[in-house]
N, C-alpha and C positions, 0 to 999 in steps of 0.2 A: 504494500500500500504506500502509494506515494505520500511524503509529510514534506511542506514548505511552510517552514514557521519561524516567524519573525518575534522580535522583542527588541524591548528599549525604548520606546516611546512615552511620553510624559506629557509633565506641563513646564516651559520654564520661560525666565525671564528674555524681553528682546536683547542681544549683544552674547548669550549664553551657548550651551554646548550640550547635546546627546548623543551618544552613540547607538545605533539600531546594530542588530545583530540578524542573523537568519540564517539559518538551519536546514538543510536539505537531507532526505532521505526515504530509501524506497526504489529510487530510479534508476533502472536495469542497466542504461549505457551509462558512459560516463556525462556530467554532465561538463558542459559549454561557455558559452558567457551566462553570468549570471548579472543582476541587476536590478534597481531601484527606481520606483513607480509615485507616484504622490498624484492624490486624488482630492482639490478642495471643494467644499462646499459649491454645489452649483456650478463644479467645470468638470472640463473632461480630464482621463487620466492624462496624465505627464510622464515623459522619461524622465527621467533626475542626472542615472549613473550609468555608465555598463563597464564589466568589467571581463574580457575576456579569459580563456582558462589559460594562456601562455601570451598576452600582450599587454598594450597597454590599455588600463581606462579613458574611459571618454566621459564627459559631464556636462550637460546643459549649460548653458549661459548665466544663467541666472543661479546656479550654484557655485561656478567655475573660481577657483580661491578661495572656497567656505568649506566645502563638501571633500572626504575622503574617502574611498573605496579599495576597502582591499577584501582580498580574499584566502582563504584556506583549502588547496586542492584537497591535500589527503583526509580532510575532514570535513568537506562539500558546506562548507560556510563563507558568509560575504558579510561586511561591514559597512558600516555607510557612518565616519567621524563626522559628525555637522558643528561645525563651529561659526559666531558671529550670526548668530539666528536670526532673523526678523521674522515681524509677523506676518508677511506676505507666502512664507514658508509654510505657515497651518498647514496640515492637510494629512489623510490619513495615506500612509506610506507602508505600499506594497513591495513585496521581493518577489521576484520571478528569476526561474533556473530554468533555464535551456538545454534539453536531451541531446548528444550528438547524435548522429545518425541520422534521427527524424525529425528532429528543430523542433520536437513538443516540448510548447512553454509550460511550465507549474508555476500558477500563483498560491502566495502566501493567503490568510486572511487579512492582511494589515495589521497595520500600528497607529494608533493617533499620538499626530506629534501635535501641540499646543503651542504658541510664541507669543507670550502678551507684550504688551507696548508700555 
């Protein structure tokens, strides 16, 4: 049974710092780029991060200098350091892990991350 489960998510001040974590397991090939998602209120999902199994990450604009992503091949884990938070950032924040092979995505159920002002 496939599990993609996130954690780390909170409430914190704007200027401040969480790290999310996420968890992969279950999925038969190995898995691929893995990568972060954020969904606010009243928009559509967003990519944030991705971070491939042997390259470099890539990151949205609007996190580019705030946001860290790294990963754990031998332990099918991905991280997402967010520092210098604002609250344009709200939003609940999915992991998705990529199968090789057959490019099936697994989504997490999110995380709400909070940034007050």
């Amino acid at each position: 049974q496939v599990q993609v489960v996130e954690s780390g998510g909170g409430l914190v001040q704007a200027g401040g710092s969480l790290r999310l974590s996420c968890a992969a397991s279950g999925i038969i090939y190995q898995i691929g780029t893995m990568g972060w998602y954020r969904q606010a209120p009243g928009k559509q999902r967003e990519w944030v991060a991705s971070i491939p199994r042997s390259d470099t990450p890539r990151y949205a604009d609007s996190v580019k200098g705030r946001f860290t992503i790294s990963r754990d091949n031998g332990k099918n884990t991905v991280s997402l350091q967010m520092d210098s938070l604002k609250p344009e950032d709200t939003a609940v924040y999915y992991c998705k892990a990529d199968q090789m092979i057959t490019n099936r995505g697994y989504w997490g159920q999110g995380t709400q991350v909070t940034v007050s002002s």
